[in-house]
C-alpha positions as CSV (number, residue, x, y, z in Angstrom):
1,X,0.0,0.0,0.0
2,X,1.4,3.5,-0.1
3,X,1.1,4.2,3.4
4,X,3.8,1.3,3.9
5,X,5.7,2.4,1.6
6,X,5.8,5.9,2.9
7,X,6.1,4.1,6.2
8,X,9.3,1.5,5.4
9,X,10.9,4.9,3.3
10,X,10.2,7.1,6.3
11,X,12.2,4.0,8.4
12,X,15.0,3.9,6.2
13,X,15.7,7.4,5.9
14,X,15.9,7.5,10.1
15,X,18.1,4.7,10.2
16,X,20.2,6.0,7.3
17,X,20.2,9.5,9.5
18,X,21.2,8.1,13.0
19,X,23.2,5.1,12.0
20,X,22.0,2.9,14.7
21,X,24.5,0.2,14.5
22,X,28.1,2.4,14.0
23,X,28.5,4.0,17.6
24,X,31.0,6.3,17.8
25,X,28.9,9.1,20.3
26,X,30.7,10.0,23.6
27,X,30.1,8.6,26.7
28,X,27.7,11.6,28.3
29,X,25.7,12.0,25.0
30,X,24.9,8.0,24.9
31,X,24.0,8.1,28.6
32,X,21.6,10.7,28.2
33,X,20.0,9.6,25.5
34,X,19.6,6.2,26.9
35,X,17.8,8.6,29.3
36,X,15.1,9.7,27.1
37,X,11.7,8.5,27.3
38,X,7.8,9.6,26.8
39,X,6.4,10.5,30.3
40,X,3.8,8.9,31.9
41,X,0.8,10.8,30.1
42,X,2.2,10.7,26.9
43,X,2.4,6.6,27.7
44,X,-1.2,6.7,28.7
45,X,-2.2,8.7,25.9
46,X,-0.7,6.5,23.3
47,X,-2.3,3.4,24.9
48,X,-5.7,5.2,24.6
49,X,-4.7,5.6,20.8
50,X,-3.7,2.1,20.4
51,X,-7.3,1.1,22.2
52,X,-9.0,3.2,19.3
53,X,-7.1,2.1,16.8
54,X,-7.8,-1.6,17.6
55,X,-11.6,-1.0,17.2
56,X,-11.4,1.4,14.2
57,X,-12.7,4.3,16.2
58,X,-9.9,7.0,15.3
59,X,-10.7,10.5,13.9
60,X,-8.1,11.6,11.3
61,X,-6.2,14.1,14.2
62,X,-6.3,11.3,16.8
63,X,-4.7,8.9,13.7
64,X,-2.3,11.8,12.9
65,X,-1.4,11.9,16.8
66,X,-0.9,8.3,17.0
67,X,1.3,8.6,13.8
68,X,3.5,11.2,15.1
69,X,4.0,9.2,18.4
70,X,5.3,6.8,16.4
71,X,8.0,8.4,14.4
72,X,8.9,9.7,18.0
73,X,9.3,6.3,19.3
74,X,10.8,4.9,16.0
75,X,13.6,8.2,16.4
76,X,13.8,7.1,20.1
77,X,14.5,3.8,19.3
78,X,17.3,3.9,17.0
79,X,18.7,6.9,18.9
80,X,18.9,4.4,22.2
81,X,20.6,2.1,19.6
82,X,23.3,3.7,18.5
83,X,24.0,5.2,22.3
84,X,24.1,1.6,23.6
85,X,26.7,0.6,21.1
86,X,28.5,4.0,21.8
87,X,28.8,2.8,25.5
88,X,29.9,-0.7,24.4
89,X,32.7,0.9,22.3
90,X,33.9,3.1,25.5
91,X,34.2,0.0,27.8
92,X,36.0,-2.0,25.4
């Protein structure tokens, strides 16, 4: 579909961006972003949009909201990737 598309091109640009797997990030900026994370209502809120989503109940800004949440978390991800293997690279 083109949403996947856009979706899997959206990914690979990210990952192409933050180069999860080379490292290389010192020690104090891959501890604190191994620090990052969504607070507690942005966590509820996206489990409310999940909930909707599951029953087909999302409005087009609710479906936009839970979209952007997940490029965040997508970003996030890879970000925490790169900073772990940052840290492995300092201790070895």
């Amino acid at each position: 579909t083109p949403y996947s598309l856009y979706k899997s091109r959206t990914g690979g640009i990210l990952s192409r961006l933050i180069q999860p797997g080379t490292g290389g990030w010192d020690k104090a900026a891959a501890t604190a972003i191994l620090s990052f994370s969504f607070s507690a209502d942005d966590r509820e809120r996206m489990l409310v949009l999940l909930e909707k989503a599951k029953a087909a109940e999302l409005d087009e800004a609710e479906q936009n909201e839970l979209t952007s949440f997940q490029k965040a978390g997508r970003t996030l991800e890879l970000m925490k990737a790169r900073a772990r293997i940052s840290l492995q690279q300092a201790a070895a």
